[in-house]
Backbone as JSON Lines, residues from 0, in Angstrom:
{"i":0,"aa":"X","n":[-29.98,32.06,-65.02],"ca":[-29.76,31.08,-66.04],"c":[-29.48,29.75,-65.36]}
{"i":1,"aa":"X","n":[-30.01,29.0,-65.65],"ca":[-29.98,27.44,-64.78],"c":[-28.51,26.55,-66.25]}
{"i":2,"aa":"X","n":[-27.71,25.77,-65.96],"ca":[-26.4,25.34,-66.01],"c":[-27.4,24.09,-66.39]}
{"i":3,"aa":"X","n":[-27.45,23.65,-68.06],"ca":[-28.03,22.11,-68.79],"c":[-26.8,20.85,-68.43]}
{"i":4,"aa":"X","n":[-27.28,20.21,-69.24],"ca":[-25.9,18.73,-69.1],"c":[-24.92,19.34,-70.13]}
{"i":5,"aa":"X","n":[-24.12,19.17,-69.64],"ca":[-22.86,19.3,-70.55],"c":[-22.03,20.79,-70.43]}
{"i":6,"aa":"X","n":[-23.24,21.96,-69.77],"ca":[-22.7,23.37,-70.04],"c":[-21.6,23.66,-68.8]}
{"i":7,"aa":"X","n":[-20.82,24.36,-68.68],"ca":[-20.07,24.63,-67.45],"c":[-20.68,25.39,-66.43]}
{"i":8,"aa":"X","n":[-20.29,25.2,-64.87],"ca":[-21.39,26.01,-64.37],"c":[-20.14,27.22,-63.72]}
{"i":9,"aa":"X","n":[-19.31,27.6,-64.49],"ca":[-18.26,28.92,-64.19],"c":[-18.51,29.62,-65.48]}
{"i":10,"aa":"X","n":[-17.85,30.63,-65.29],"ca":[-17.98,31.97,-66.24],"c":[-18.02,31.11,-67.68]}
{"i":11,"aa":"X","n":[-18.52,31.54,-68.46],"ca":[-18.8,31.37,-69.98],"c":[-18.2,32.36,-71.21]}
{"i":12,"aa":"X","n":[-17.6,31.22,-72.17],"ca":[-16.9,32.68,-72.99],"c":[-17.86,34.19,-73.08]}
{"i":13,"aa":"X","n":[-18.8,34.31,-72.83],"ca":[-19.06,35.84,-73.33],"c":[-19.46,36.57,-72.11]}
{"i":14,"aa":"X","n":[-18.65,35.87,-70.85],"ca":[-18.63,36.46,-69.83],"c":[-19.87,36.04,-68.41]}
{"i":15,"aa":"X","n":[-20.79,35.59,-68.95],"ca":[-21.75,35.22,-68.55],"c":[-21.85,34.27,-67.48]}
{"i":16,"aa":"X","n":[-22.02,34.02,-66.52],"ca":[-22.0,32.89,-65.3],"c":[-23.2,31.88,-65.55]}
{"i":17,"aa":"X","n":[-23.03,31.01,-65.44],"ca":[-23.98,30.0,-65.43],"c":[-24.26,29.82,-63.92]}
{"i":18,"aa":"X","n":[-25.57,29.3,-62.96],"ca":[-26.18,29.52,-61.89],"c":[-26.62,28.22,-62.08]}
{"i":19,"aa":"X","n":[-26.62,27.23,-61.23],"ca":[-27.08,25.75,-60.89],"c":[-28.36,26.33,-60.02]}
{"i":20,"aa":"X","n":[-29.25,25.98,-60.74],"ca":[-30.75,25.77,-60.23],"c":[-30.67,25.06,-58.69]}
{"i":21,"aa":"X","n":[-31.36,25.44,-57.37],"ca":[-31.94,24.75,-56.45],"c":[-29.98,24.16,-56.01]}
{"i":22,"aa":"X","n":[-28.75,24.76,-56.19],"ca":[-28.03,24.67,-55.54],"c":[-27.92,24.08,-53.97]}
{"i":23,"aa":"X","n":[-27.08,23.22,-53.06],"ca":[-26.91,23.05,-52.31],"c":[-25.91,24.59,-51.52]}
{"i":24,"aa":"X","n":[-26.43,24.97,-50.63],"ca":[-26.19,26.03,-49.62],"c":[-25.58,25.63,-48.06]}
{"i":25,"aa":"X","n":[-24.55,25.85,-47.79],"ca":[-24.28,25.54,-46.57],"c":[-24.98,26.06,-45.68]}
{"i":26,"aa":"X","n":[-25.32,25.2,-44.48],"ca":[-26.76,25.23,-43.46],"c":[-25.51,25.25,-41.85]}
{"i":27,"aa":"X","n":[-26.3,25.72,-40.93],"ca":[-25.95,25.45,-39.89],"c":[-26.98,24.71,-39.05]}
{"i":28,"aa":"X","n":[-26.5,23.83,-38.9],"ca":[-27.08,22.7,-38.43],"c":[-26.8,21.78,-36.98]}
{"i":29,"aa":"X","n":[-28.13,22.49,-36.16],"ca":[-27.89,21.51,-34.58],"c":[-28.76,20.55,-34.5]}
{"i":30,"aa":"X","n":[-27.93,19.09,-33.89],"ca":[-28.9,17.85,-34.75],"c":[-28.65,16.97,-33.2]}
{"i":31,"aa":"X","n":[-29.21,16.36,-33.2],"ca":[-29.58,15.51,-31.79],"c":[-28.5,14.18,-32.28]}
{"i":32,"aa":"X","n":[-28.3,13.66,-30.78],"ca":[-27.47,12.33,-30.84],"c":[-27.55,11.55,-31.99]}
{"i":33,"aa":"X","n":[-28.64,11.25,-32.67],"ca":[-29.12,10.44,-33.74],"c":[-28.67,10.97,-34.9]}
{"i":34,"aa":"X","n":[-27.81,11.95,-34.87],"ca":[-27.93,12.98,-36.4],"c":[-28.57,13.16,-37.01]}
{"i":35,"aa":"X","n":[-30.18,13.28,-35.93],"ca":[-31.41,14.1,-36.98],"c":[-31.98,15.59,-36.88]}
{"i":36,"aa":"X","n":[-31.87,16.67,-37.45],"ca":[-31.55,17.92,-37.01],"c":[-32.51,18.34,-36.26]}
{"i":37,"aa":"X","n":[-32.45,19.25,-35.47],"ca":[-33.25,19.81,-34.01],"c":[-33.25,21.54,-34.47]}
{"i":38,"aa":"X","n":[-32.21,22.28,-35.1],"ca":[-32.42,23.25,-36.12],"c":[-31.83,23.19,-36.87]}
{"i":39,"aa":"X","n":[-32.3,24.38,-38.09],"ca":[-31.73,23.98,-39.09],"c":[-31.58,26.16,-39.37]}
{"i":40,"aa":"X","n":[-30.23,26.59,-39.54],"ca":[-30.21,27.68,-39.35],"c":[-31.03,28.96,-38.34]}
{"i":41,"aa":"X","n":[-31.04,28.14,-37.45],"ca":[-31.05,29.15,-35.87],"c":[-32.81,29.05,-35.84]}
{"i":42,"aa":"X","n":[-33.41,27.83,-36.67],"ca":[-34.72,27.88,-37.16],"c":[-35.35,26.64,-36.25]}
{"i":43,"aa":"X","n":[-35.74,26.69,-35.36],"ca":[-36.74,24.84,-35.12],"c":[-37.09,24.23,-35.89]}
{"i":44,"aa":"X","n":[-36.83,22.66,-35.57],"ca":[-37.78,21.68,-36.35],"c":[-38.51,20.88,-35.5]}
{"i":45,"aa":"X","n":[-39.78,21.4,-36.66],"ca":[-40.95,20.89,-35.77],"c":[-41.05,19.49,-36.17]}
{"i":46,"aa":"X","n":[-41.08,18.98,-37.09],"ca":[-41.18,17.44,-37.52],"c":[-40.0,17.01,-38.56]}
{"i":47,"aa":"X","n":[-39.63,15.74,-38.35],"ca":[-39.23,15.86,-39.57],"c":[-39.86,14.56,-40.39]}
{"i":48,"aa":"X","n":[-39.73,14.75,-41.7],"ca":[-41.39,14.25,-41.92],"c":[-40.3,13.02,-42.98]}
{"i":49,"aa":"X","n":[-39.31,12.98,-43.6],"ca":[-38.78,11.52,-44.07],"c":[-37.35,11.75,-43.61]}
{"i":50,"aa":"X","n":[-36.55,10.38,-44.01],"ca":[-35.04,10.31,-43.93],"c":[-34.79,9.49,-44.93]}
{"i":51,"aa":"X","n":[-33.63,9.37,-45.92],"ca":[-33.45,8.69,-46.62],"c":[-31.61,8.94,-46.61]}
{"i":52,"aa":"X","n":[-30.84,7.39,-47.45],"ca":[-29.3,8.23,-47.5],"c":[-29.2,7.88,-49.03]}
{"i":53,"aa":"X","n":[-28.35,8.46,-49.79],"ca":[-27.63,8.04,-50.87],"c":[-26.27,8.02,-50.68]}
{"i":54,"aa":"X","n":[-25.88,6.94,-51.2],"ca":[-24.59,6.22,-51.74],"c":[-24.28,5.83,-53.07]}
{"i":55,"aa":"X","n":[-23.82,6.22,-53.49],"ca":[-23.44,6.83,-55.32],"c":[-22.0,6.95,-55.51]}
{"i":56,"aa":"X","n":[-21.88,6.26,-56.42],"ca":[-20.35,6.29,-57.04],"c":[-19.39,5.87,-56.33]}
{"i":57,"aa":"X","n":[-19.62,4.58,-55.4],"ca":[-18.68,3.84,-54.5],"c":[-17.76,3.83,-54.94]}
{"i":58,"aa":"X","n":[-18.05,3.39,-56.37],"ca":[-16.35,2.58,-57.33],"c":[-15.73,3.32,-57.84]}
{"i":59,"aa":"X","n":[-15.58,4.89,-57.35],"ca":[-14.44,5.75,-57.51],"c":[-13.86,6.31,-56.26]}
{"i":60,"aa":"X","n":[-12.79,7.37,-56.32],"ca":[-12.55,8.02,-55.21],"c":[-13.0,8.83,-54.92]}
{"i":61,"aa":"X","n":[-14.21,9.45,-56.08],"ca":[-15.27,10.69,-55.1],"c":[-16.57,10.3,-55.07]}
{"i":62,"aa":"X","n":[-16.26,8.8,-54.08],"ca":[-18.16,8.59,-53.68],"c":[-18.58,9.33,-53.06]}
{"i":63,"aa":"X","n":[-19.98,9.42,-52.94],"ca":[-20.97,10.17,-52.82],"c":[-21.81,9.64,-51.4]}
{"i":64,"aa":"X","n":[-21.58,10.58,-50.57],"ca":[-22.24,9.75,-48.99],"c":[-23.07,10.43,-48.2]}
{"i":65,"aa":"X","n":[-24.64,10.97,-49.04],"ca":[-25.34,11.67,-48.12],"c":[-26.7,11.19,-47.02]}
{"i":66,"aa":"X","n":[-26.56,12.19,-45.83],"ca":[-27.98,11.59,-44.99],"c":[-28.59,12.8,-45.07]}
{"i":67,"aa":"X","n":[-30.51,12.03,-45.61],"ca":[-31.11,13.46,-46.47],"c":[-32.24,13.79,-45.4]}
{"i":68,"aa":"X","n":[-32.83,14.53,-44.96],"ca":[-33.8,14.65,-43.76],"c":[-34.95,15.73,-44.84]}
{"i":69,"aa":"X","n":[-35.89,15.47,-44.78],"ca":[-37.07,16.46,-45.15],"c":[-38.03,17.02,-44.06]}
{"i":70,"aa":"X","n":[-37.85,17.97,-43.92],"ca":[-38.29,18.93,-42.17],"c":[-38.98,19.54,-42.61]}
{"i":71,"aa":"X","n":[-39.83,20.05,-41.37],"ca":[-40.88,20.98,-40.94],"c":[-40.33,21.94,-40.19]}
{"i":72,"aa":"X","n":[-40.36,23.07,-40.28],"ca":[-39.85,24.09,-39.09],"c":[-40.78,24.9,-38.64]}
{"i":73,"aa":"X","n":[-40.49,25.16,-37.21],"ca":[-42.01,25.7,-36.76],"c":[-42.4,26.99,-37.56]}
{"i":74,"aa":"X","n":[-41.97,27.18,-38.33],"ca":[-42.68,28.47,-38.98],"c":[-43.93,27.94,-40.18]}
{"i":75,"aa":"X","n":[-43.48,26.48,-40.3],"ca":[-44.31,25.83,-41.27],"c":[-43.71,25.25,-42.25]}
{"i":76,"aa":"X","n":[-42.69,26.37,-42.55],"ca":[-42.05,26.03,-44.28],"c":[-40.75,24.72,-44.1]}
{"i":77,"aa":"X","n":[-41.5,24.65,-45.22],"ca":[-40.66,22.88,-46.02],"c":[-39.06,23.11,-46.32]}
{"i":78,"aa":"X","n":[-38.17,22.15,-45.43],"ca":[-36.74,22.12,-46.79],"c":[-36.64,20.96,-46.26]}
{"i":79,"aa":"X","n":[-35.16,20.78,-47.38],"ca":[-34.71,19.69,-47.48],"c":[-33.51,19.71,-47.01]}
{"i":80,"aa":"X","n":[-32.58,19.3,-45.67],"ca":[-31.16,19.34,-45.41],"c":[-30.59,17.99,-45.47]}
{"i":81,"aa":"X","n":[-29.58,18.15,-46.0],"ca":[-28.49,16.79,-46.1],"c":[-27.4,17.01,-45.39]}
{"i":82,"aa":"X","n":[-26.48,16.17,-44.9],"ca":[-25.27,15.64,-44.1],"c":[-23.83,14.78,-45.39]}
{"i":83,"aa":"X","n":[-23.46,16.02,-45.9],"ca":[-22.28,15.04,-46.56],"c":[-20.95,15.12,-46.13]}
{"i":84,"aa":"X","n":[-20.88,13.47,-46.44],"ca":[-19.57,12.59,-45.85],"c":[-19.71,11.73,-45.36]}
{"i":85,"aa":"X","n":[-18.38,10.3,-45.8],"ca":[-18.17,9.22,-45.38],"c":[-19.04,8.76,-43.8]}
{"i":86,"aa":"X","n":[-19.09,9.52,-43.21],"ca":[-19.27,9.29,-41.31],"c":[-20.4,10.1,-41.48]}
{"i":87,"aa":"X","n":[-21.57,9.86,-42.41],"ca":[-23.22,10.8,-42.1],"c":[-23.91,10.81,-40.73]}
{"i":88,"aa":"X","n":[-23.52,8.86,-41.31],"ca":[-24.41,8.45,-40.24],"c":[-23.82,8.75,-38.39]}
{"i":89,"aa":"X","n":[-22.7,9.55,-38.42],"ca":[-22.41,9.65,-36.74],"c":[-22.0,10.67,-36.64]}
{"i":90,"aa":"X","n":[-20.98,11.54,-37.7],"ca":[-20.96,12.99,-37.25],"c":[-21.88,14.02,-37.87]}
{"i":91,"aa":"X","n":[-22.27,14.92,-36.64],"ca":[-23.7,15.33,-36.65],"c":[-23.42,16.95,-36.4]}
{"i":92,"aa":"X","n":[-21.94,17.36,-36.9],"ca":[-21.61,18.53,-37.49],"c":[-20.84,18.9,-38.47]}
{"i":93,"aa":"X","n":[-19.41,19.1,-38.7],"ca":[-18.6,19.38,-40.0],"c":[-17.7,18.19,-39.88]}
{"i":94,"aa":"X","n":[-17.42,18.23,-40.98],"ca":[-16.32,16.99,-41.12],"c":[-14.82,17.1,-39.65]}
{"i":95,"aa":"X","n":[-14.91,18.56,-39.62],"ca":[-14.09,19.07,-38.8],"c":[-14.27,18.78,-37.48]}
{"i":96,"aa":"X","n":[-15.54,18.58,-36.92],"ca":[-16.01,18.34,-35.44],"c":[-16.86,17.53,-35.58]}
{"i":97,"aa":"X","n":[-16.28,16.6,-35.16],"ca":[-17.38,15.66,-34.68],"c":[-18.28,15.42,-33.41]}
{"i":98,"aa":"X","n":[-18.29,16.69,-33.05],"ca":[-19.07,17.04,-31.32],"c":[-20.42,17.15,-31.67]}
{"i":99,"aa":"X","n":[-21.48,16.5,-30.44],"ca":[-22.9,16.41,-31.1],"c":[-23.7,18.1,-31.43]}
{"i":100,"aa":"X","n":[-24.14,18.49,-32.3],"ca":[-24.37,19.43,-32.15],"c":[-23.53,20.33,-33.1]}
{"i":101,"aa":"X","n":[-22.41,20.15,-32.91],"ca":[-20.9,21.32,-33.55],"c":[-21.13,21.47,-34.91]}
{"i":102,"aa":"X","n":[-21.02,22.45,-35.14],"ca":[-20.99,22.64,-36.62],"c":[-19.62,23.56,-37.22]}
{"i":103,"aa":"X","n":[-19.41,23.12,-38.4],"ca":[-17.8,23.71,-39.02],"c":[-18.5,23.8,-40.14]}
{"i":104,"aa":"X","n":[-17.88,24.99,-41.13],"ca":[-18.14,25.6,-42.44],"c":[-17.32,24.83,-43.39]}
{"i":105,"aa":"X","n":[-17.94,23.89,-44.27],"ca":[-16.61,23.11,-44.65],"c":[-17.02,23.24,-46.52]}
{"i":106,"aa":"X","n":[-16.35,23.01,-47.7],"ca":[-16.71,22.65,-48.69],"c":[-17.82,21.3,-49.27]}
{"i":107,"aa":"X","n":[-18.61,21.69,-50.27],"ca":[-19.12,20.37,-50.54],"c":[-18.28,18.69,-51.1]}
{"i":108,"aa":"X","n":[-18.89,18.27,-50.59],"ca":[-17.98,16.83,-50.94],"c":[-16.71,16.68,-50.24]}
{"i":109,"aa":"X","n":[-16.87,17.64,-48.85],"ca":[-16.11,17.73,-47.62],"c":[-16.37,17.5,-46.43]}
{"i":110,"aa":"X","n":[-17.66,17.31,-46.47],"ca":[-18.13,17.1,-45.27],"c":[-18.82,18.21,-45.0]}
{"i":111,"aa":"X","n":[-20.07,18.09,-43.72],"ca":[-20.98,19.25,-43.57],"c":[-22.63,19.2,-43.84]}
{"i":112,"aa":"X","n":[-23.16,20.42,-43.58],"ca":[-24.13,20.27,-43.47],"c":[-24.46,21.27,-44.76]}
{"i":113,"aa":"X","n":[-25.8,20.81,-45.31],"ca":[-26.69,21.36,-46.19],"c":[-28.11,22.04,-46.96]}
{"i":114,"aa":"X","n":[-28.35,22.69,-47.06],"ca":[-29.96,22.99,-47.66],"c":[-30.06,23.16,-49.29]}
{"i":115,"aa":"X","n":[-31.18,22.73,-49.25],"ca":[-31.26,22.46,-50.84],"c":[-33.14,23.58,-51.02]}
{"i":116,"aa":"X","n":[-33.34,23.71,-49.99],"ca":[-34.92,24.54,-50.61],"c":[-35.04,25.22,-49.11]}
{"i":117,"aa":"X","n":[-35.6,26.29,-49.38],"ca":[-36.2,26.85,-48.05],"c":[-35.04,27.57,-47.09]}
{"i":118,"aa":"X","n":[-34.92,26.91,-45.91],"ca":[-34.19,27.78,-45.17],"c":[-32.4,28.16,-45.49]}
């Protein structure tokens, strides 16, 4: 069941869970000096084919600060990984480590790394 505007995406009075379509998935992610990923779950990337960031909702206290990469992995198949948190653009593992490469398991809108399709 994919979660519309307005519906909750936790249990539902008749017990039922609502499921967010194409969810963000925590990724493990080893990314080169530049914080552009080199794998993306123990997977190569062979290209990565755009970069883009969003910045959304400055003018509250839960802005929105992602760096979005669209990759190739040598197996062929397409995803999409993002980097959220304030510091995208330089830490290039969990909010927790900022070592090049390091990665920490962290919550969304905590910092960390992400997949949205594919791997």
């Amino acid at each position: 069941m994919v979660a519309r505007a307005g519906e909750s995406r936790t249990a539902r009075p008749e017990g039922r869970v609502v499921a967010r379509f194409n969810a963000p998935r925590a990724a493990r992610v080893e990314a080169n000096a530049n914080g552009a990923p080199l794998e993306v779950n123990h997977r190569a990337v062979a290209l990565v084919r755009e970069e883009w960031r969003v910045v959304d909702r400055w003018w509250t206290e839960e802005s929105v600060v992602r760096r979005y990469f669209e990759v190739v992995l040598e197996s062929g198949e397409n995803t999409v990984v993002f980097h959220d948190g304030a510091e995208a653009g330089s830490i290039v593992g969990g909010a927790d480590d900022a070592r090049p490469g390091a990665w920490a398991p962290s919550a969304p809108r905590g910092g960390g790394w992400y997949t949205q399709k594919g791997a």
